[in-house]
mmCIF file of the N, C-alpha and C atoms, coordinates in Angstrom:
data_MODEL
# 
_entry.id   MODEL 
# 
loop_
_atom_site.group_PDB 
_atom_site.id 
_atom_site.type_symbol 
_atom_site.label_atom_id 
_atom_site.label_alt_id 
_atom_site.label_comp_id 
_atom_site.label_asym_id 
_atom_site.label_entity_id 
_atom_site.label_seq_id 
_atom_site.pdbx_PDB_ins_code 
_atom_site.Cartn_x 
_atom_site.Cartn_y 
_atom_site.Cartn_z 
_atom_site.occupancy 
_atom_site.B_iso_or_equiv 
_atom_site.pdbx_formal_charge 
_atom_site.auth_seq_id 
_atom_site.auth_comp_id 
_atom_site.auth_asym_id 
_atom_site.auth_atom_id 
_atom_site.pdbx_PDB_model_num 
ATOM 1   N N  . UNK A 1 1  ? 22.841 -170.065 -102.567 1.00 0.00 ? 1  UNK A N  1 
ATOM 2   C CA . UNK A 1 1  ? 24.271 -170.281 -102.457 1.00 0.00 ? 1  UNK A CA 1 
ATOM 3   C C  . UNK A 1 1  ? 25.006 -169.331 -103.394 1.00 0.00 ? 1  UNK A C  1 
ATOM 4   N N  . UNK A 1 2  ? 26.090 -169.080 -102.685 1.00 0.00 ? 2  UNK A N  1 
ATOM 5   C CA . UNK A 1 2  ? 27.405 -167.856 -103.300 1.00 0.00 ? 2  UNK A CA 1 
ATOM 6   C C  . UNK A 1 2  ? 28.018 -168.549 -104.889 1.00 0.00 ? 2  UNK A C  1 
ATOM 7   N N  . UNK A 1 3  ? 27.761 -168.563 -106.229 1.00 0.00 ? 3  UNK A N  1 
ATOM 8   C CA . UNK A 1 3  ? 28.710 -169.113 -106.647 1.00 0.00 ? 3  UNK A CA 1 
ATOM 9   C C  . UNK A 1 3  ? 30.204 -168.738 -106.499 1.00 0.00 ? 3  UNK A C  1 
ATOM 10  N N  . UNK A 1 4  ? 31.183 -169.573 -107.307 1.00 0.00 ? 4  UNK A N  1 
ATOM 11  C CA . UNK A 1 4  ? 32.746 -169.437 -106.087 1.00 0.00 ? 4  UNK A CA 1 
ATOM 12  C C  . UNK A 1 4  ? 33.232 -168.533 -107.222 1.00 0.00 ? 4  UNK A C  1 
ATOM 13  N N  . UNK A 1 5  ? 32.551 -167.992 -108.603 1.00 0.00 ? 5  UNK A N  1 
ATOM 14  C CA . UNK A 1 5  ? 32.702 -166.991 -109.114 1.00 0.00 ? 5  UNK A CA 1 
ATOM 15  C C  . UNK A 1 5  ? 32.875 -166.037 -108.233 1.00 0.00 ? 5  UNK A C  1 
ATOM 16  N N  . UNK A 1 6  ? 31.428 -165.349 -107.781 1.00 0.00 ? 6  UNK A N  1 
ATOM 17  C CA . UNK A 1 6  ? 31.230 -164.348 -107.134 1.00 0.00 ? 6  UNK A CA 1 
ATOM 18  C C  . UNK A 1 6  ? 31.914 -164.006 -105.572 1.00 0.00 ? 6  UNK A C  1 
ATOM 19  N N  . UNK A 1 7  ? 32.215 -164.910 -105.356 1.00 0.00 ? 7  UNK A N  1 
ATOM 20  C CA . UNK A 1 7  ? 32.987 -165.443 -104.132 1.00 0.00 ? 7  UNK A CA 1 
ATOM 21  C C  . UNK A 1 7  ? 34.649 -164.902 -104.540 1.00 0.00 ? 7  UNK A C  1 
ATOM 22  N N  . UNK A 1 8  ? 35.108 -164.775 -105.661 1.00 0.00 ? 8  UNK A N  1 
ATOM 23  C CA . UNK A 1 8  ? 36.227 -164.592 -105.536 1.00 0.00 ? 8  UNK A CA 1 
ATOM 24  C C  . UNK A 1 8  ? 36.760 -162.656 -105.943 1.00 0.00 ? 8  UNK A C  1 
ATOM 25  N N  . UNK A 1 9  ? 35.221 -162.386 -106.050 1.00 0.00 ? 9  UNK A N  1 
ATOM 26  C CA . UNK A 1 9  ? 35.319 -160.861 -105.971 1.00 0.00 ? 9  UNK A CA 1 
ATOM 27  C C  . UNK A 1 9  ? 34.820 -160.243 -104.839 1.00 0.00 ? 9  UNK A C  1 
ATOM 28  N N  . UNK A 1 10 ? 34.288 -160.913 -104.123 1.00 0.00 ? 10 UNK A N  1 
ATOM 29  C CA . UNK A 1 10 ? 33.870 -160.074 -103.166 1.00 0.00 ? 10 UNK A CA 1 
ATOM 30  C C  . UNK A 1 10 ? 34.998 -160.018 -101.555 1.00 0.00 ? 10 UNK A C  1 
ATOM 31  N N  . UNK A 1 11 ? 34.677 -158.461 -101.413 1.00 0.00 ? 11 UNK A N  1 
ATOM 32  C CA . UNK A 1 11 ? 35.423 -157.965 -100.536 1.00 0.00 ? 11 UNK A CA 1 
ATOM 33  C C  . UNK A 1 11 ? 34.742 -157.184 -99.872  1.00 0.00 ? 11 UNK A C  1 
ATOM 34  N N  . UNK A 1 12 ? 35.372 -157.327 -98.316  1.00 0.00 ? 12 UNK A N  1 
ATOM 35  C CA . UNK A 1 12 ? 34.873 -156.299 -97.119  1.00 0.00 ? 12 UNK A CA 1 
ATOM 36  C C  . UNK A 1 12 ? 34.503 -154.861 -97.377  1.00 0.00 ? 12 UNK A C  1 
ATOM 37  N N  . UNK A 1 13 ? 34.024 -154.170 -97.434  1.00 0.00 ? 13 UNK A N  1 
ATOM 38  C CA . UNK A 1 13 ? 33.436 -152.686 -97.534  1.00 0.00 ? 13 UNK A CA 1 
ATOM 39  C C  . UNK A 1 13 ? 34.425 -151.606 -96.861  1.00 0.00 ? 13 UNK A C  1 
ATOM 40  N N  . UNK A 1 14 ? 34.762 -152.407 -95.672  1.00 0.00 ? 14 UNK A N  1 
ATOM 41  C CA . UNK A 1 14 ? 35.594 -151.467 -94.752  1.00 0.00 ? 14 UNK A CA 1 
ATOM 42  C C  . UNK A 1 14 ? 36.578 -151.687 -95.051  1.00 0.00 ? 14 UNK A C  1 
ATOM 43  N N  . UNK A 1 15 ? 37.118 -152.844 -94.659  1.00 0.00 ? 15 UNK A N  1 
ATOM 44  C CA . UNK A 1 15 ? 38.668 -153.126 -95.500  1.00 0.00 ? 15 UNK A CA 1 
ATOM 45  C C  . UNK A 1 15 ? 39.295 -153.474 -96.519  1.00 0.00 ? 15 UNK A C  1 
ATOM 46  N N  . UNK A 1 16 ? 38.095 -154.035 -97.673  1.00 0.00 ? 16 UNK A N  1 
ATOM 47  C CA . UNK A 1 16 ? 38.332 -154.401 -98.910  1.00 0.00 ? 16 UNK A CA 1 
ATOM 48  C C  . UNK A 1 16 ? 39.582 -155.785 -98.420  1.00 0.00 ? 16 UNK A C  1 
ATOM 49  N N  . UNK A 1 17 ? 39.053 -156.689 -97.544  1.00 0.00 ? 17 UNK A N  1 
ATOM 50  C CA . UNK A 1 17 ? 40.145 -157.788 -97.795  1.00 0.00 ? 17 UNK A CA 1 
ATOM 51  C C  . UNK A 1 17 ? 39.027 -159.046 -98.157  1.00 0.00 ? 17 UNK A C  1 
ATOM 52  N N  . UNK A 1 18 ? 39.238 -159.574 -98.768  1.00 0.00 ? 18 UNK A N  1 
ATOM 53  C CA . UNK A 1 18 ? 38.615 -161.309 -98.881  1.00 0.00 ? 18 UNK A CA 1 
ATOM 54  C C  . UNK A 1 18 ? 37.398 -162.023 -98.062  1.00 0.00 ? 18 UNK A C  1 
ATOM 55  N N  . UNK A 1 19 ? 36.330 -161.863 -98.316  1.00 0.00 ? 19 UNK A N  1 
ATOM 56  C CA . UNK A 1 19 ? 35.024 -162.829 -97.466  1.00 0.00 ? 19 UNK A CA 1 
ATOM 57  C C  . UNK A 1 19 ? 35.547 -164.196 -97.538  1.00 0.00 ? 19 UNK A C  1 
ATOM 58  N N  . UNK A 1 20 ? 34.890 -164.577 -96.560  1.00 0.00 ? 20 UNK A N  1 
ATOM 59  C CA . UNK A 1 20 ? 34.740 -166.183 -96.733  1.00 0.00 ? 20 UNK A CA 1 
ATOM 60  C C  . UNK A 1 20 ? 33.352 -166.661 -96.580  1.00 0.00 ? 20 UNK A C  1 
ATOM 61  N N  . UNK A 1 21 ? 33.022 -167.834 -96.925  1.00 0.00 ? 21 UNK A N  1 
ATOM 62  C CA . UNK A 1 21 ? 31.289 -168.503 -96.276  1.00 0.00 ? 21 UNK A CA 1 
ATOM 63  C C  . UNK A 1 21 ? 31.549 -168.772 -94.917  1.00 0.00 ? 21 UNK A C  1 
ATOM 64  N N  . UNK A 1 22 ? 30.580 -168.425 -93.994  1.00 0.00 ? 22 UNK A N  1 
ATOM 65  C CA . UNK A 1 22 ? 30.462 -168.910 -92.888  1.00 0.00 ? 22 UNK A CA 1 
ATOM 66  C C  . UNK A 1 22 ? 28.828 -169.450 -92.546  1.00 0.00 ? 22 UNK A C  1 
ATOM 67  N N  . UNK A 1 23 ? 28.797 -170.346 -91.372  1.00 0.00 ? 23 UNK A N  1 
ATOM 68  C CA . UNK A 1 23 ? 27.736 -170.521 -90.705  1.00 0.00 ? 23 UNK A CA 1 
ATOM 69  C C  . UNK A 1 23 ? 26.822 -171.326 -91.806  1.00 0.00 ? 23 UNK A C  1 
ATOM 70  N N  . UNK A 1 24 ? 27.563 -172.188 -92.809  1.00 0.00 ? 24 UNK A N  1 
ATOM 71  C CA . UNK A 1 24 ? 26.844 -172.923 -93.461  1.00 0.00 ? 24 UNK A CA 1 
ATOM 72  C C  . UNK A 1 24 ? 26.080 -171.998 -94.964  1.00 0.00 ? 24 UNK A C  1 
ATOM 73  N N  . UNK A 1 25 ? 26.901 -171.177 -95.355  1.00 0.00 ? 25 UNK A N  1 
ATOM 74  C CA . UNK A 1 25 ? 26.798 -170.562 -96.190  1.00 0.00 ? 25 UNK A CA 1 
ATOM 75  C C  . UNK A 1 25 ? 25.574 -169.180 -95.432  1.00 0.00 ? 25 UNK A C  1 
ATOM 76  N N  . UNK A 1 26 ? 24.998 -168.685 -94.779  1.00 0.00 ? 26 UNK A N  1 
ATOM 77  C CA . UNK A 1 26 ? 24.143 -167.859 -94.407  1.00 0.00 ? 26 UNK A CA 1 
ATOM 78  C C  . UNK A 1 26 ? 24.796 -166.954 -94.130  1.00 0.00 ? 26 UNK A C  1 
ATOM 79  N N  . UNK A 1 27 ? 26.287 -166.558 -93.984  1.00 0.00 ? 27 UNK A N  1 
ATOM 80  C CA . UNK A 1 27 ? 26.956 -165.204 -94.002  1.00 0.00 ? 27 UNK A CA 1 
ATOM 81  C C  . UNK A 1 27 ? 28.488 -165.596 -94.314  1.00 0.00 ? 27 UNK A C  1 
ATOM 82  N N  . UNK A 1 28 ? 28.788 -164.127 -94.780  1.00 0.00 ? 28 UNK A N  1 
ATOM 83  C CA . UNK A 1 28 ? 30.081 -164.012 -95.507  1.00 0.00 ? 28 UNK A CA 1 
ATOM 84  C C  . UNK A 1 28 ? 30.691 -163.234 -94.076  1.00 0.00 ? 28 UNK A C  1 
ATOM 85  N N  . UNK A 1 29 ? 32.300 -163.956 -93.990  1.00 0.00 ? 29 UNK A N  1 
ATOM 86  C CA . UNK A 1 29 ? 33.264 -163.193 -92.429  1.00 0.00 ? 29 UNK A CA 1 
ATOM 87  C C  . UNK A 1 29 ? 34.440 -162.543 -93.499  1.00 0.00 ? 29 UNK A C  1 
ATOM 88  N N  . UNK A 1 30 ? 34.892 -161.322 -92.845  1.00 0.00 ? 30 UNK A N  1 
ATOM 89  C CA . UNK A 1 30 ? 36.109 -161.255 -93.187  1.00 0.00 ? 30 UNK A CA 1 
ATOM 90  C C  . UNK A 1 30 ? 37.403 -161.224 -92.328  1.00 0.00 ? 30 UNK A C  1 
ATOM 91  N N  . UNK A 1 31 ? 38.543 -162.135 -92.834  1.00 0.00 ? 31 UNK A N  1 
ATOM 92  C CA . UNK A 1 31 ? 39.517 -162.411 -91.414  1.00 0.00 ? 31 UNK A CA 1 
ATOM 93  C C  . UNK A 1 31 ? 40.125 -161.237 -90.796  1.00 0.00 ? 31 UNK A C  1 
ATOM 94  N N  . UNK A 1 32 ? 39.905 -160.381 -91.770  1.00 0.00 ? 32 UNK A N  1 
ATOM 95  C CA . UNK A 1 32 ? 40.464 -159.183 -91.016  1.00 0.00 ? 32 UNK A CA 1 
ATOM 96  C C  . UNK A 1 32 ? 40.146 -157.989 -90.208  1.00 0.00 ? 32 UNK A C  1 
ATOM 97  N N  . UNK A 1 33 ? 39.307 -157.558 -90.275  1.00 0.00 ? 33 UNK A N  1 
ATOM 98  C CA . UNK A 1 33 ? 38.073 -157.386 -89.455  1.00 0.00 ? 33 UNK A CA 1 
ATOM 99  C C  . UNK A 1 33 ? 36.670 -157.470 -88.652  1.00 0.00 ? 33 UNK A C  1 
ATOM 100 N N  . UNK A 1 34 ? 36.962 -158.774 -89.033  1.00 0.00 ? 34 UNK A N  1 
ATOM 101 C CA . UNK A 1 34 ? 36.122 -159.586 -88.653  1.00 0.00 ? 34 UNK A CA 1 
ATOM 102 C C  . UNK A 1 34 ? 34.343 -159.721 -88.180  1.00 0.00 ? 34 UNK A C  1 
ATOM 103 N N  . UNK A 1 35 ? 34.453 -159.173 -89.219  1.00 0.00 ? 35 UNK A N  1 
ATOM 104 C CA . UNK A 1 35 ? 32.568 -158.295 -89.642  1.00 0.00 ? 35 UNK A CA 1 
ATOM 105 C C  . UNK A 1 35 ? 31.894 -159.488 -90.492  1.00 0.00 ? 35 UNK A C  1 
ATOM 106 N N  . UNK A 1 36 ? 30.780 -159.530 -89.871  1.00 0.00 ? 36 UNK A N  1 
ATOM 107 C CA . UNK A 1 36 ? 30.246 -161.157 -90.606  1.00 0.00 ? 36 UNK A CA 1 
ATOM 108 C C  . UNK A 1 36 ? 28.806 -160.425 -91.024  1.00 0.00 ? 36 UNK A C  1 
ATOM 109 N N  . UNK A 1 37 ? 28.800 -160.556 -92.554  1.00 0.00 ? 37 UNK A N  1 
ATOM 110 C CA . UNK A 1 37 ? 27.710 -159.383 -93.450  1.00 0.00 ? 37 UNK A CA 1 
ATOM 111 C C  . UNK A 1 37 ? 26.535 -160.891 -93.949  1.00 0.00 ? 37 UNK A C  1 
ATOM 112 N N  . UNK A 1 38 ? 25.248 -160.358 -93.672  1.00 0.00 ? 38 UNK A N  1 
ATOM 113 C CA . UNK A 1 38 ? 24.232 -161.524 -93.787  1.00 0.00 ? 38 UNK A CA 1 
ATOM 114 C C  . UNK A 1 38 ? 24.175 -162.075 -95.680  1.00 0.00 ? 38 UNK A C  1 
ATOM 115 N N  . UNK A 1 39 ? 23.722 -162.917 -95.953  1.00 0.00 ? 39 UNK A N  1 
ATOM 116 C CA . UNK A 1 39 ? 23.255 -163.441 -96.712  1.00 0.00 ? 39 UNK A CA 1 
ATOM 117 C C  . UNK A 1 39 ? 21.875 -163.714 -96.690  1.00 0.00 ? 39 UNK A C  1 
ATOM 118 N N  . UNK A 1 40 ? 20.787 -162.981 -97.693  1.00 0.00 ? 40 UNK A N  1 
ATOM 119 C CA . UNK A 1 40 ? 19.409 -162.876 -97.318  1.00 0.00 ? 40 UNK A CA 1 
ATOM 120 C C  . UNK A 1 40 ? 19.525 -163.346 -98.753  1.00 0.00 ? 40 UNK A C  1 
ATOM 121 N N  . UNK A 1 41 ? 17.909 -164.479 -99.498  1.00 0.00 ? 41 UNK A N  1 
ATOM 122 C CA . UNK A 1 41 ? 18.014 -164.761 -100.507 1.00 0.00 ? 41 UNK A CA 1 
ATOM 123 C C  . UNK A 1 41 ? 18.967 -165.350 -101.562 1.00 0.00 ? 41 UNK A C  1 
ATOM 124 N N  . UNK A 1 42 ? 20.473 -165.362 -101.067 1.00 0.00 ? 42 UNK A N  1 
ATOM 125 C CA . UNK A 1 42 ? 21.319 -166.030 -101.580 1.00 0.00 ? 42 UNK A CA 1 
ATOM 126 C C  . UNK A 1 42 ? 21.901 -164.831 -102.428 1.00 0.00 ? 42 UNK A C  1 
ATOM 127 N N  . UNK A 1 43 ? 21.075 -162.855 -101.733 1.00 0.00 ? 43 UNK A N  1 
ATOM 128 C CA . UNK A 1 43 ? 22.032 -161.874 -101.702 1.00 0.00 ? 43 UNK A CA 1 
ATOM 129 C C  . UNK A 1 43 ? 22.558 -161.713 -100.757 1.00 0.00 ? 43 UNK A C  1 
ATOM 130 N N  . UNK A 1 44 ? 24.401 -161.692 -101.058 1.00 0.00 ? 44 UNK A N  1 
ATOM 131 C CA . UNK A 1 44 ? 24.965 -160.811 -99.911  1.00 0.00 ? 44 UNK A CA 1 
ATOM 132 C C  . UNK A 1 44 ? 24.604 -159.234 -99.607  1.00 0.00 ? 44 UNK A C  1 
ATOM 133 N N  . UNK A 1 45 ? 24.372 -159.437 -98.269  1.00 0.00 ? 45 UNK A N  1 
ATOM 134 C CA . UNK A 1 45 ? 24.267 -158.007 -97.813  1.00 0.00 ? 45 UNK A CA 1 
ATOM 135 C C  . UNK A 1 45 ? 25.442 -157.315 -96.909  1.00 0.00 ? 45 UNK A C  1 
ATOM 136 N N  . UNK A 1 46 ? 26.594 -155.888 -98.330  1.00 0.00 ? 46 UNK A N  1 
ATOM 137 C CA . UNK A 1 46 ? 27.562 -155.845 -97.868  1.00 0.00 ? 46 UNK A CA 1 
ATOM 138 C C  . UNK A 1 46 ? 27.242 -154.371 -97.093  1.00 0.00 ? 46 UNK A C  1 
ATOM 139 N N  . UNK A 1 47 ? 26.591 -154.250 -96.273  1.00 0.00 ? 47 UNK A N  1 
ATOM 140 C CA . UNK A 1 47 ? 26.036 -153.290 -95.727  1.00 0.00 ? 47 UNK A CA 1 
ATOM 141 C C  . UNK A 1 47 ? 27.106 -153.304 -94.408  1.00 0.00 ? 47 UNK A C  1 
ATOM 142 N N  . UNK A 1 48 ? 27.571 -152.022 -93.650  1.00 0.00 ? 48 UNK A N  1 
ATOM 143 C CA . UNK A 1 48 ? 28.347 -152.015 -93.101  1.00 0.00 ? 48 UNK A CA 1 
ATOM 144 C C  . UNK A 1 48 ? 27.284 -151.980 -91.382  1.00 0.00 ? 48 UNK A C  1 
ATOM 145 N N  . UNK A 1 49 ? 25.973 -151.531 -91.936  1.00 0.00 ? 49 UNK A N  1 
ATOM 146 C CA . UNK A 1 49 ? 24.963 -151.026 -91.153  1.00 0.00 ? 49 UNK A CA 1 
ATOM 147 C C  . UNK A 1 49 ? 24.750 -152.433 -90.356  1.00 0.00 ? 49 UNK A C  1 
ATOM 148 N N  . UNK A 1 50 ? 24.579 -153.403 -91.488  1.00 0.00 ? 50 UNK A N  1 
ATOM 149 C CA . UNK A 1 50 ? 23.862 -154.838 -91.192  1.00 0.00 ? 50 UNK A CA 1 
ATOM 150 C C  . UNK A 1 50 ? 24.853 -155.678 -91.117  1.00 0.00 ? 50 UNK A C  1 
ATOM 151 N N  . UNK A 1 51 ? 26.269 -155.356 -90.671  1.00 0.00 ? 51 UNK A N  1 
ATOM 152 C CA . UNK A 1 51 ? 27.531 -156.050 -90.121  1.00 0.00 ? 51 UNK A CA 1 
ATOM 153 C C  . UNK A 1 51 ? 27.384 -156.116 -88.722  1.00 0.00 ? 51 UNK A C  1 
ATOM 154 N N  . UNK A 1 52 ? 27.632 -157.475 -88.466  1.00 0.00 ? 52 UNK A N  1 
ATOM 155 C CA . UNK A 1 52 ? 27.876 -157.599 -86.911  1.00 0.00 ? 52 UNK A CA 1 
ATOM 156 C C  . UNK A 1 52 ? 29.873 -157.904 -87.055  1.00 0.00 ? 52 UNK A C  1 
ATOM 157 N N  . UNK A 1 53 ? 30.121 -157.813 -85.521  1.00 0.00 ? 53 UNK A N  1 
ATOM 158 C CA . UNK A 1 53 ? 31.860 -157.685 -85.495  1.00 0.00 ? 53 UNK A CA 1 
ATOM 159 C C  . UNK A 1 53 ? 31.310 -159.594 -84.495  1.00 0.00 ? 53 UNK A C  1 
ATOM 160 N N  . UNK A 1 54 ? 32.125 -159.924 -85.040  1.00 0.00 ? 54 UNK A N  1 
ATOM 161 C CA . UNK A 1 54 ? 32.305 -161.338 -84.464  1.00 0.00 ? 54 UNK A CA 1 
ATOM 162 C C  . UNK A 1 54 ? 33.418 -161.436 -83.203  1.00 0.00 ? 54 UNK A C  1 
ATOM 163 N N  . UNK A 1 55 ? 33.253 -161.896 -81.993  1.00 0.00 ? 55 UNK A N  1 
ATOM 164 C CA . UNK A 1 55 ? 34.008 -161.463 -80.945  1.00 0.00 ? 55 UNK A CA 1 
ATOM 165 C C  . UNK A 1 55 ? 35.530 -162.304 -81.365  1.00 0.00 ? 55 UNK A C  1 
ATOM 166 N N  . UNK A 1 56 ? 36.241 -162.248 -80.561  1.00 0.00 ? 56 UNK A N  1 
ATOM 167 C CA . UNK A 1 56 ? 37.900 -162.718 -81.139  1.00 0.00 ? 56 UNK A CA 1 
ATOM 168 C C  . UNK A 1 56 ? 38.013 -164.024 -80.567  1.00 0.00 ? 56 UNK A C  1 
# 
C-alpha cells in the first residue's frame, strides 16, 4: 500500500497532474489523462511504457 505521504507527491509523467488509487489500491489513474500506471510490490510504476489509457 501507497502511504498518503507519498500519495500526495506523486504525479503523472506526462502531465504532471495528481494520481489517485484505483482498482483497490493495484494502480494509480490520473483524471487527466487518464493513464492508469501499475503498482508492482507496493512500487509505483510511473513508466509511461507500462501505462495503459483507460477508455472514457
Amino acid at each position: 500500500m501507497i502511504s498518503p505521504e507519498l500519495l500526495e507527491i506523486l504525479v503523472c509523467p506526462v502531465c504532471k497532474k495528481r494520481l489517485v488509487l484505483k482498482h483497490e489500491g493495484e494502480s494509480l489513474q490520473c483524471g487527466e489523462c487518464r493513464r492508469v500506471y501499475p503498482i508492482r510490490d507496493g512500487i509505483p510504476i510511473l513508466l509511461v511504457d507500462e501505462a495503459v489509457i483507460e477508455p472514457a
